[in-house]
N, C-alpha and C positions, 0 to 999 in steps of 0.2 A: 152402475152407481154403487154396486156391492163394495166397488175396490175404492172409494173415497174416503171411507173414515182407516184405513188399515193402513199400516206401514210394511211394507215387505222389503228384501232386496231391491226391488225398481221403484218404489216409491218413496214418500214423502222425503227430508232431507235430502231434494232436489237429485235423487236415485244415487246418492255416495253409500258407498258400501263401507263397514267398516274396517281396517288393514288388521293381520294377523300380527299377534302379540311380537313374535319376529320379525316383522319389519318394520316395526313402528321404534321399535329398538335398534336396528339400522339407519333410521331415518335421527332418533335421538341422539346414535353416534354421530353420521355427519353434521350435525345439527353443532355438536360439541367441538369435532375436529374445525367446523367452519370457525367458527370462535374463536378457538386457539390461534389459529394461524394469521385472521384478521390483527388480533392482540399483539402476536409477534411481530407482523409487517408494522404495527404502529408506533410497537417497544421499538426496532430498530431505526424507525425514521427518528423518533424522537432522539435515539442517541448517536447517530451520525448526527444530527446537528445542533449537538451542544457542542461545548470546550473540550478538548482535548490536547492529551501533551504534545502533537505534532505543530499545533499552535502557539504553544506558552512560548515557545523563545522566537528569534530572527531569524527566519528564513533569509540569511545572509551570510555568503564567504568568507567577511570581515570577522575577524579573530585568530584564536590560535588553537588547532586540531592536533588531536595525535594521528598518528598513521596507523590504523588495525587491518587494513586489506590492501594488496596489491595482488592483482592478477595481471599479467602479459600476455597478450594473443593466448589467452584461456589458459594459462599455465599459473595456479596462487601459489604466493610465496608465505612464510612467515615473516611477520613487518616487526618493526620495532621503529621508533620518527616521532616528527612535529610537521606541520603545515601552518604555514603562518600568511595570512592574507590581509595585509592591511589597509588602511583607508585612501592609499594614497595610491591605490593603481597597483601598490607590487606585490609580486609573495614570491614562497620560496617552501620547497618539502625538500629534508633532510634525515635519512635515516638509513637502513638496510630493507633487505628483503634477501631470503633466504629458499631458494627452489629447493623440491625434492632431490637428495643426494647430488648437490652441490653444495658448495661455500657460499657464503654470504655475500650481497653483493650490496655494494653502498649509491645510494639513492640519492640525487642529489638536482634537483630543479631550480633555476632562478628566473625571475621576469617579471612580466606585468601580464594584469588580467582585464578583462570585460566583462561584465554580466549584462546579458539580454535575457529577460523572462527567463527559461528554465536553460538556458544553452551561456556556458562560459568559454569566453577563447583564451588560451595560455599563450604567450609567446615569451622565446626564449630563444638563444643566441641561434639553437638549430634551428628555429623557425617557430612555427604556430601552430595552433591545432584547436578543434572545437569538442568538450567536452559536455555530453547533459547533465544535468544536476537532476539528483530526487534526494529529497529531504525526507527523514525520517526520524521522529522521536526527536535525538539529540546527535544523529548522525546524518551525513552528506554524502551521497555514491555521486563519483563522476565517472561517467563511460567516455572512452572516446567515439567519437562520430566518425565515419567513414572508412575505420579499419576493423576485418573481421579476421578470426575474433577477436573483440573490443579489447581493450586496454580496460583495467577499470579502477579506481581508487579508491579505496571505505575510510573514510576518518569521521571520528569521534568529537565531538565539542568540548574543550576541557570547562571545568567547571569556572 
């Protein structure tokens, strides 16, 4: 009964001992780190989903592009062009492309197109072909589909 009114180590406060100045300062840190990180994961959900500029315009082929990338079977050239894709089914890219220590070579596509979700088919007098589309900002990449390496196209949206 001596040990009922005293507090020691194993008693009272249900026997909690109390932590050394050093780790309660550890414990303060992850305490802070936990925080932070909760805050960020909530800053970044919140701003993935507001507006952004990959939204403001049409995610749509329809209008008229310059030409800023072409690569062939992995080979990029310097571009100089237009792409023009209008409402009526057709388009058409016109311009150069310039490989490493060669001359210029002039670019020249006509036909009609199809957009299904993110996959467009060109077809033109040589035939047809399936390109994916990724939209970006205020630019367009099309890859071609089923040739490695890809064909790929970069155009720009003119203003």
């Amino acid at each position: 009964m001596a040990a009922e009114g005293r507090r020691g180590p194993l008693t009272g406060d249900a026997g909690r001992r109390e932590k050394p100045p050093a780790e309660r300062k550890t414990m303060r840190s992850r305490a802070i780190e936990s925080t932070f990180l909760i805050g960020a994961l909530a800053l970044l959900v919140f701003v993935s989903c507001g507006d952004d500029e990959t939204t403001s315009w049409p995610r749509t082929l329809e209008g008229t592009w310059d030409l800023v990338g072409y690569s062939d079977h992995g080979v990029s050239g310097v571009t100089t062009g237009t792409a023009s894709f209008l409402d009526n089914g057709t388009f058409s890219v016109v311009g150069t492309v310039t490989y490493p220590s060669e001359p210029a070579d002039t670019v020249g596509m006509y036909g009609t197109y199809e957009v299904n979700d993110n996959i467009v088919t060109l077809t033109t007098t040589e035939g047809s072909g399936d390109w994916a589309l990724s939209f970006s900002t205020d630019q367009v990449v099309l890859t071609r589909l089923g040739v490695d390496p890809a064909t790929v196209i970069t155009l720009k949206r003119r203003p």
